[in-house]
C-alpha beads as a LAMMPS data file, in Angstrom:
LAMMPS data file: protein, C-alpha beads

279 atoms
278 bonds

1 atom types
1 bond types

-500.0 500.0 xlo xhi
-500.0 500.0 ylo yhi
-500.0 500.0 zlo zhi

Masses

1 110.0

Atoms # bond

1 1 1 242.661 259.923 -33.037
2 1 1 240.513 262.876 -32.260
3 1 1 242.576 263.444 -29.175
4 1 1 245.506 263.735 -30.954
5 1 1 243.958 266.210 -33.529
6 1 1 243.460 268.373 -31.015
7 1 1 246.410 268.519 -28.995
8 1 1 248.125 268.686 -32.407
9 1 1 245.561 272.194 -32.931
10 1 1 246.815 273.293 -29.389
11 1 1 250.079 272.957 -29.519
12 1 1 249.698 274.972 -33.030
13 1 1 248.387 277.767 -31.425
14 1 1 250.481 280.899 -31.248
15 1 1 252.657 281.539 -28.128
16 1 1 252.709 285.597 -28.581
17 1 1 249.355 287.100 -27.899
18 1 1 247.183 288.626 -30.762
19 1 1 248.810 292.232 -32.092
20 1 1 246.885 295.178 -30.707
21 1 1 245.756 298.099 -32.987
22 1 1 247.406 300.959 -33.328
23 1 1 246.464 303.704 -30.716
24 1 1 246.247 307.477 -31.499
25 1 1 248.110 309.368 -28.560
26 1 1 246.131 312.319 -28.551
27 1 1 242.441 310.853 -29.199
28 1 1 243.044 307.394 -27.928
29 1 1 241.448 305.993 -30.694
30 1 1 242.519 303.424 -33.302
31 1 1 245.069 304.988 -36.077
32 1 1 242.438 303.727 -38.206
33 1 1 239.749 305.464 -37.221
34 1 1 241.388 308.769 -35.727
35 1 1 239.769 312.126 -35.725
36 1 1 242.342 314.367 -34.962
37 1 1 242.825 316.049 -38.237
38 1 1 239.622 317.253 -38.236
39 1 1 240.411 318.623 -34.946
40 1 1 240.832 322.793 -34.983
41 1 1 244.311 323.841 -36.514
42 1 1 244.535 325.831 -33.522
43 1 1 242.623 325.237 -30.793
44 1 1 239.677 327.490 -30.132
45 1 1 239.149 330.196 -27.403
46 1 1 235.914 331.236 -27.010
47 1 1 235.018 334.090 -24.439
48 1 1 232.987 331.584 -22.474
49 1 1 234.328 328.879 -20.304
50 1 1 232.638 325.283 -20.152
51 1 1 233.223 322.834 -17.234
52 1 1 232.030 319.462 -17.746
53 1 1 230.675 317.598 -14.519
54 1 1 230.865 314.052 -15.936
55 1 1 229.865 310.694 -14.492
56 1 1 232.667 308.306 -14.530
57 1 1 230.583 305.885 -16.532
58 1 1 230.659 308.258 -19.108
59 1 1 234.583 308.633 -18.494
60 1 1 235.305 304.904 -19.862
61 1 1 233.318 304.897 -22.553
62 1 1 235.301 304.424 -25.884
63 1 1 233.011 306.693 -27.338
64 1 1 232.190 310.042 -25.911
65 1 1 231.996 313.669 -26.996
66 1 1 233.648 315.109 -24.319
67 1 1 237.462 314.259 -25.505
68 1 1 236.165 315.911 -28.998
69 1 1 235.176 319.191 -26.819
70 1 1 238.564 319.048 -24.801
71 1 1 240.887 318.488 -27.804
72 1 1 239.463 321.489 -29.570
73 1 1 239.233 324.759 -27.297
74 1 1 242.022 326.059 -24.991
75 1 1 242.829 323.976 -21.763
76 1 1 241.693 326.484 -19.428
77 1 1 238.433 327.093 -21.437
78 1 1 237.208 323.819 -20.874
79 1 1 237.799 321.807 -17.471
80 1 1 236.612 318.803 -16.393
81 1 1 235.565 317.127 -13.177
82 1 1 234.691 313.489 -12.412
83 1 1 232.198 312.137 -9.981
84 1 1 228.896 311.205 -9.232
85 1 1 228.286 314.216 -6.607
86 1 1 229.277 318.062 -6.610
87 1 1 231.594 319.020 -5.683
88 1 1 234.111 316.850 -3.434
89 1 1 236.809 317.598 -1.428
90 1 1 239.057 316.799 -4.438
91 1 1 237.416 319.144 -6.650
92 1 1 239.711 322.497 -4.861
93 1 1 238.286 324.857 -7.711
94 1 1 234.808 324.127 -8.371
95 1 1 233.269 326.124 -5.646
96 1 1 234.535 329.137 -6.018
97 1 1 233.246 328.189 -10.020
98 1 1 229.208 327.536 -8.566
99 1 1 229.729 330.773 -6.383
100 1 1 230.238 332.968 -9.408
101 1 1 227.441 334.886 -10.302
102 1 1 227.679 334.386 -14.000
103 1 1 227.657 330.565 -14.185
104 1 1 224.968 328.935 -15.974
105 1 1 223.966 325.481 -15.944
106 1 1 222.659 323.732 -19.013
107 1 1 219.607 321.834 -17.754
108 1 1 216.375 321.225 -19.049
109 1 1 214.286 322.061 -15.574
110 1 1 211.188 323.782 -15.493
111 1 1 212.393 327.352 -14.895
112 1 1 215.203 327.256 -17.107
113 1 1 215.539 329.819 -19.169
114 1 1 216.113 330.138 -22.989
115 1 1 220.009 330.350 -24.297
116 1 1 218.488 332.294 -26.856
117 1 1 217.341 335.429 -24.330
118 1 1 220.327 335.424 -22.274
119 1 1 222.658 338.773 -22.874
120 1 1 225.107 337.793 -25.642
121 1 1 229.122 338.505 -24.699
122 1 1 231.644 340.037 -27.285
123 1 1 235.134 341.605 -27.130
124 1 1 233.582 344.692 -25.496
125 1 1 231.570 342.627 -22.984
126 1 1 232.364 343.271 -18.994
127 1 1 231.507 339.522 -18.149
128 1 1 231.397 335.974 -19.687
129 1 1 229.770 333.310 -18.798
130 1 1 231.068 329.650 -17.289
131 1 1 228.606 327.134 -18.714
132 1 1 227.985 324.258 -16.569
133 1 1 227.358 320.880 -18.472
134 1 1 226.522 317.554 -16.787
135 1 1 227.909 314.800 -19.041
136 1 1 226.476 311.319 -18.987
137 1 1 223.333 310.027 -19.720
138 1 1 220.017 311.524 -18.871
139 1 1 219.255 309.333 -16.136
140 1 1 222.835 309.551 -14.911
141 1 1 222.663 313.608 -15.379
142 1 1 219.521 313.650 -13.159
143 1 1 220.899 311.501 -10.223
144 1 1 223.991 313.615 -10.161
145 1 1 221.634 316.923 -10.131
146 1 1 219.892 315.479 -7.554
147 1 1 222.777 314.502 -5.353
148 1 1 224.397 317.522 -5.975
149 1 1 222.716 320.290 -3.949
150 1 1 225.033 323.085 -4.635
151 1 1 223.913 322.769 -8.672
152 1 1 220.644 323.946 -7.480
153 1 1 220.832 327.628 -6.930
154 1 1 222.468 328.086 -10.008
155 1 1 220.807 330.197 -13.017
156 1 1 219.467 327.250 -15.500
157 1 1 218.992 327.836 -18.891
158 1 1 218.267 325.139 -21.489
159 1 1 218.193 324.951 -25.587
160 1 1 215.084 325.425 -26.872
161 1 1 215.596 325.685 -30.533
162 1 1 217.686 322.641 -31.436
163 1 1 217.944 320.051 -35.100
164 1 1 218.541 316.322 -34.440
165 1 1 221.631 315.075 -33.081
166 1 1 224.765 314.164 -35.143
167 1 1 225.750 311.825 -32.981
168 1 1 223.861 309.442 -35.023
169 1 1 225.458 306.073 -33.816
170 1 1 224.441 306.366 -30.270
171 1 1 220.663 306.504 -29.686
172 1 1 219.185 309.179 -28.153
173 1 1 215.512 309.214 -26.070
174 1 1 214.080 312.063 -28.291
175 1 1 214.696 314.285 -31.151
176 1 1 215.604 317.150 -29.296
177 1 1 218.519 315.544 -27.001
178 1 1 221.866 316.340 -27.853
179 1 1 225.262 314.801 -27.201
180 1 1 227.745 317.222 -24.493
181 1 1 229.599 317.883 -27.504
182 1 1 226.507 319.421 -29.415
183 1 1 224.931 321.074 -26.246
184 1 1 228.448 322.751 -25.763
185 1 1 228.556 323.991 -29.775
186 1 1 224.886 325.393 -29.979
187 1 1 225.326 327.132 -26.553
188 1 1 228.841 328.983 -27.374
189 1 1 227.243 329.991 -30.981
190 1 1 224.568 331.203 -29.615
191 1 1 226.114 333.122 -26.543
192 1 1 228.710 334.768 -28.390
193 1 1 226.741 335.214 -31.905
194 1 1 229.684 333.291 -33.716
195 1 1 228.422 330.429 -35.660
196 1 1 231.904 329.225 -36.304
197 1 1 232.357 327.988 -33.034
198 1 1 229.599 325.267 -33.844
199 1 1 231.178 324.442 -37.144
200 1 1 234.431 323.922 -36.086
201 1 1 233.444 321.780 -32.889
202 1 1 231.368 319.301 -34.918
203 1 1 233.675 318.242 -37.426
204 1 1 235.413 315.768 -35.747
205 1 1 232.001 314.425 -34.312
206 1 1 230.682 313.756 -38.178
207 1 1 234.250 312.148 -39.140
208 1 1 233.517 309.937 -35.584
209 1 1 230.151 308.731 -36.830
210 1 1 231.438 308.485 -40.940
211 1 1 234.187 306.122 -39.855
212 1 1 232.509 303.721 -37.618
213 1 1 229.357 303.699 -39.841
214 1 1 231.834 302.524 -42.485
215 1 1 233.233 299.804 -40.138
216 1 1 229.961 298.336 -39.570
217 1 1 227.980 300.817 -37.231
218 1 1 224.319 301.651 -37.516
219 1 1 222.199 304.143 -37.675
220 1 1 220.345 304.999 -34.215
221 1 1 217.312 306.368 -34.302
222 1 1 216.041 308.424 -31.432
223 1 1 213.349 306.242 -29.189
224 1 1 210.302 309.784 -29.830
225 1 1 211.422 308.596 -33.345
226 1 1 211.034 304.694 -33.021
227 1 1 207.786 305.687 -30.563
228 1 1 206.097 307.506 -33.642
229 1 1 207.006 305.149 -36.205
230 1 1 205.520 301.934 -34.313
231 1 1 209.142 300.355 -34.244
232 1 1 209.930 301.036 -30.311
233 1 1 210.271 297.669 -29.058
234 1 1 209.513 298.213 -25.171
235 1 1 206.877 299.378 -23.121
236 1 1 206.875 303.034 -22.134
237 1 1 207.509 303.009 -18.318
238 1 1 207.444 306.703 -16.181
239 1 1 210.875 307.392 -16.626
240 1 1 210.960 307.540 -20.200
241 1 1 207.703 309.024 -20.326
242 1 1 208.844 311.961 -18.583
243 1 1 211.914 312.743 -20.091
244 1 1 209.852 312.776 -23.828
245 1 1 207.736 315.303 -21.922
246 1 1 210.696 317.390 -21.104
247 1 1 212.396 317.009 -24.182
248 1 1 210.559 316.446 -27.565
249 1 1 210.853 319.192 -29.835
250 1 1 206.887 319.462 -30.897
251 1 1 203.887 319.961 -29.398
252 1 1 202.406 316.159 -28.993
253 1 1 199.908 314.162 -27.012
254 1 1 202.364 312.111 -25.508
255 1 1 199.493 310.365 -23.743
256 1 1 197.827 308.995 -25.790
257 1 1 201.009 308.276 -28.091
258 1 1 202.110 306.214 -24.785
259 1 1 199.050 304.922 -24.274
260 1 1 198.358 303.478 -27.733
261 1 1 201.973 302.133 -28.149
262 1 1 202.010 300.073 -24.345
263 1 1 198.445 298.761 -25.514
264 1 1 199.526 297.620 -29.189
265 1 1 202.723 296.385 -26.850
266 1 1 200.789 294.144 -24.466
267 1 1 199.036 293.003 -27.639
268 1 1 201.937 291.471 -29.028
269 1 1 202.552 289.326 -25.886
270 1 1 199.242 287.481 -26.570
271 1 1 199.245 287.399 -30.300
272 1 1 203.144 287.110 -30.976
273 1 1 202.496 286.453 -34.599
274 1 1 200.593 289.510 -35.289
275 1 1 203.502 291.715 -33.708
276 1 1 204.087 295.150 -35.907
277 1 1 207.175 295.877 -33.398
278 1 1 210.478 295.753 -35.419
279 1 1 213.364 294.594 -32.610

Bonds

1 1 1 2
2 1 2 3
3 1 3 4
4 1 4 5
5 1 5 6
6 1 6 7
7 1 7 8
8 1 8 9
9 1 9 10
10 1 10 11
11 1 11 12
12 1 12 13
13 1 13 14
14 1 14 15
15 1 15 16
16 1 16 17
17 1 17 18
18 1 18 19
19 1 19 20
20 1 20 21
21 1 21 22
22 1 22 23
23 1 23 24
24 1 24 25
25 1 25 26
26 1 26 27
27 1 27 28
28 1 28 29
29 1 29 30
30 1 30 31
31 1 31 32
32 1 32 33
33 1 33 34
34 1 34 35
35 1 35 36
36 1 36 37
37 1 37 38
38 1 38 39
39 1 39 40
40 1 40 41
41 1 41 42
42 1 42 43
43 1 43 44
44 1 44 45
45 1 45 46
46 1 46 47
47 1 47 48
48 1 48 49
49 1 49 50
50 1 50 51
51 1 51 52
52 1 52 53
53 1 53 54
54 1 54 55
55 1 55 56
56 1 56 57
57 1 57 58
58 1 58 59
59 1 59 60
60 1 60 61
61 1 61 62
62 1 62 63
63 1 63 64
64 1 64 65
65 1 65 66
66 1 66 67
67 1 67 68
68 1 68 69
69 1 69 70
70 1 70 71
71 1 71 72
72 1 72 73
73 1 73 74
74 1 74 75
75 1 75 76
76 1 76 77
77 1 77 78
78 1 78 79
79 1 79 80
80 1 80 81
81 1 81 82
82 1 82 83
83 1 83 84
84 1 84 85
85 1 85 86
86 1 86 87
87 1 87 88
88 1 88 89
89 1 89 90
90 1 90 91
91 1 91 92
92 1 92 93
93 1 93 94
94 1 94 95
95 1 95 96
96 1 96 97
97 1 97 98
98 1 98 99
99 1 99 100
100 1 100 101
101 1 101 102
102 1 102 103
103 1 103 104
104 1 104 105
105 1 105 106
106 1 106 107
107 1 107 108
108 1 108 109
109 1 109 110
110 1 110 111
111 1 111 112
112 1 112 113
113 1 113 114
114 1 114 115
115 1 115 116
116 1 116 117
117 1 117 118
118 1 118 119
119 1 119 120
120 1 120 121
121 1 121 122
122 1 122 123
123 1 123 124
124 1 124 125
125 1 125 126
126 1 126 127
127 1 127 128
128 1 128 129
129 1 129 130
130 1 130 131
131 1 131 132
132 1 132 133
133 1 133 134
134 1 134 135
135 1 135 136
136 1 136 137
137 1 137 138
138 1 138 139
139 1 139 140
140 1 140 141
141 1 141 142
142 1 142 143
143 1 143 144
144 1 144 145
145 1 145 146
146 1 146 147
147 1 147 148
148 1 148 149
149 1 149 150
150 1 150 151
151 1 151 152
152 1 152 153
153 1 153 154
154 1 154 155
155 1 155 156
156 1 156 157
157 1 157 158
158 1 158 159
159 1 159 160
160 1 160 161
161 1 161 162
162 1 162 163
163 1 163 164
164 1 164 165
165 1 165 166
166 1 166 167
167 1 167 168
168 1 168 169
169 1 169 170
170 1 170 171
171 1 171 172
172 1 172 173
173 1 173 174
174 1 174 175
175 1 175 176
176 1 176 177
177 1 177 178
178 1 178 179
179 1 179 180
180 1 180 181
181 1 181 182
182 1 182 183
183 1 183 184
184 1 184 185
185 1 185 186
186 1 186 187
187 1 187 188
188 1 188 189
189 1 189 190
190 1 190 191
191 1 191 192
192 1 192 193
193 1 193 194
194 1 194 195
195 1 195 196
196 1 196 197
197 1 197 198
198 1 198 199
199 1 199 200
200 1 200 201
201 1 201 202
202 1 202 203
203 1 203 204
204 1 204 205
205 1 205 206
206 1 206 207
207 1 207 208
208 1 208 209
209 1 209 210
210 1 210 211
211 1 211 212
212 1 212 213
213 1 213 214
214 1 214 215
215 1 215 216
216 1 216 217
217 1 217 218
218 1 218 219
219 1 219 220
220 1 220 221
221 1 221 222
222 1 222 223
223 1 223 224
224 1 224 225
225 1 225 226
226 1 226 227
227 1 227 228
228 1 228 229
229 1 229 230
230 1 230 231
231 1 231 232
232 1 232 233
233 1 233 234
234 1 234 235
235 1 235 236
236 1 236 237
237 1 237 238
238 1 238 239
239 1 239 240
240 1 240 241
241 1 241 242
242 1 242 243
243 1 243 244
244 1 244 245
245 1 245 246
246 1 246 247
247 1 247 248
248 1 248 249
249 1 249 250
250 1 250 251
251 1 251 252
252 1 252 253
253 1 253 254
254 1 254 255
255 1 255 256
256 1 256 257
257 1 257 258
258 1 258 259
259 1 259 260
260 1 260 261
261 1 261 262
262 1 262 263
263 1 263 264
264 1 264 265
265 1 265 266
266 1 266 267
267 1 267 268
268 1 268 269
269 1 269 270
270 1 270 271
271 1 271 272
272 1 272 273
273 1 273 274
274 1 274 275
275 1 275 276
276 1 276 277
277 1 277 278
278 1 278 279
C-alpha cells in the first residue's frame, strides 16, 4: 500500500521544471529586488578614473558592489580587470595604466598616505588621478598584492577618516573596512571636493541592503564589533589579529582585547554551560 502511495506521489510530480524568477537585464538581479532606479539618471563622470582589479571569487558572487560602481559612472571611467595576479598577458591596457605617474592605489600599507592630503583635482586641474582598487576580500586583496609585483611601486594612499559600512548585510572584520563600492565613493568625494559623488553612488547600495533585509536578511555586525561586545564566536588567530591592527578606527589595546577574548574562548570549551559567546 505504501508503495503504491508513493509511486502515485511520483508520478504526480510536475514534468516542467520549477519557474525561475524574473531577471533584471541590466543588474542581474531578481525584478523583485532590482536596484536600478536608484541607479544615477545619467551616469556619472567624475574627473578621476577607477580600475577595479577584482578576484574572480568576487566576480560570481550574487552580491557585490562592484556592478553598483560600474552601472553608475561612465564606461571608460571605471574599468575592470579579472584575475588573481597583475597584470596578464590578457590585460593589453593595464600597464601602460601602473606606468602612469598619477595612479594611486587604495591600500591600507604602512606608508600609505592619507586621501585626505593628496592635491585635490577640479575643472582647472592639469592631471587626474586613476585610482587603483583591489576588489575581493581582505585576505583575497592581500594575496593578489602580494602576487602582483608591479602593484608595488605604485603611490599608496589609504582612508583614514571613514563611518561604518553600509553594506550592512555582509560582515565586515572591523569598523573601519569598507565595501569597493564605499572605498570608491569616499575616495572620489574626497579627491575632487564634490560630496555628491558619494551620495549618488550609495543609493543603490542602501536600496540593496533595504530589500534583502526585508526578504529575510540580517544584520552583520563587524567581527572589532562582535570582539568588543563578547559575542565573537571564534578564537582570534594572527591573521585576523593583524588586519584589526591595520584597520580599526580607534586607538585600542588590541592585545589584551585578543588576549582576554581567546582566554574567555578556551574557557568555554571546558565549561560549555557557562559559555557568554552568542553563535
Amino acid at each position: 500500500m505504501d508503495e503504491d502511495v508513493t509511486w502515485d506521489d511520483l508520478i504526480n510530480l510536475p514534468i516542467d521544471p520549477p519557474l525561475k524568477r524574473d531577471i533584471c537585464l541590466k543588474c542581474r538581479r531578481p525584478i523583485a529586488v532590482c536596484y536600478c532606479k536608484y541607479l544615477p539618471s545619467e551616469r556619472l563622470n567624475p574627473l578621476c578614473k577607477i580600475v577595479l582589479l577584482q578576484h574572480p571569487a568576487e566576480e560570481k558572487r550574487c552580491l557585490h558592489t562592484a556592478t553598483i560602481l560600474s552601472l553608475s559612472l561612465k564606461k571608460e571611467k571605471c574599468v575592470v580587470f579579472t584575475g588573481k595576479k597583475f597584470p596578464q598577458n590578457r590585460h593589453t591596457e593595464l600597464p601602460d595604466i601602473l606606468n602612469s605617474p598619477n595612479t594611486l592605489l587604495l591600500y591600507p600599507s604602512l606608508h600609505a598616505v592619507d586621501v585626505q592630503d593628496l592635491p585635490k583635482v577640479d575643472e582647472t586641474s592639469n592631471f587626474y588621478y586613476t585610482l587603483v582598487i583591489i576588489d575581493g576580500t581582505w585576505a583575497q586583496a592581500k594575496t593578489i598584492y602580494n602576487k602582483s609585483t608591479a602593484l608595488h611601486s605604485l603611490k599608496q594612499v589609504k582612508l583614514s577618516k571613514r563611518q561604518g559600512s553600509e553594506y550592512i548585510i555582509r560582515t565586515q572584520p572591523t569598523e573601519g573596512c569598507l565595501s569597493t563600492l564605499e572605498t570608491a565613493a569616499e575616495a572620489l568625494s574626497i579627491l575632487e571636493n564634490k560630496p555628491f559623488l558619494k551620495t549618488d553612488l550609495l543609493k543603490p547600495l542602501a536600496a540593496l541592503c533595504d530589500y534583502q533585509i526585508s526578504h529575510g536578511a540580517v544584520i552583520h555586525e563587524s567581527k572589532e564589533l562582535r570582539l568588543k561586545n563578547h559575542t565573537y564566536p571564534k578564537l582570534i588567530g594572527k591573521r585576523l589579529k593583524k588586519l584589526l591592527e591595520k584597520t580599526c578606527v580607534e586607538e585600542t589595546d588590541l592585545n589584551e582585547i585578543v588576549q582576554s577574548h581567546n582566554e574567555k574562548y578556551e574557557k568555554t570549551k571546558l565549561f560549555p554551560m557557562r559559555s557568554t559567546f552568542i553563535t
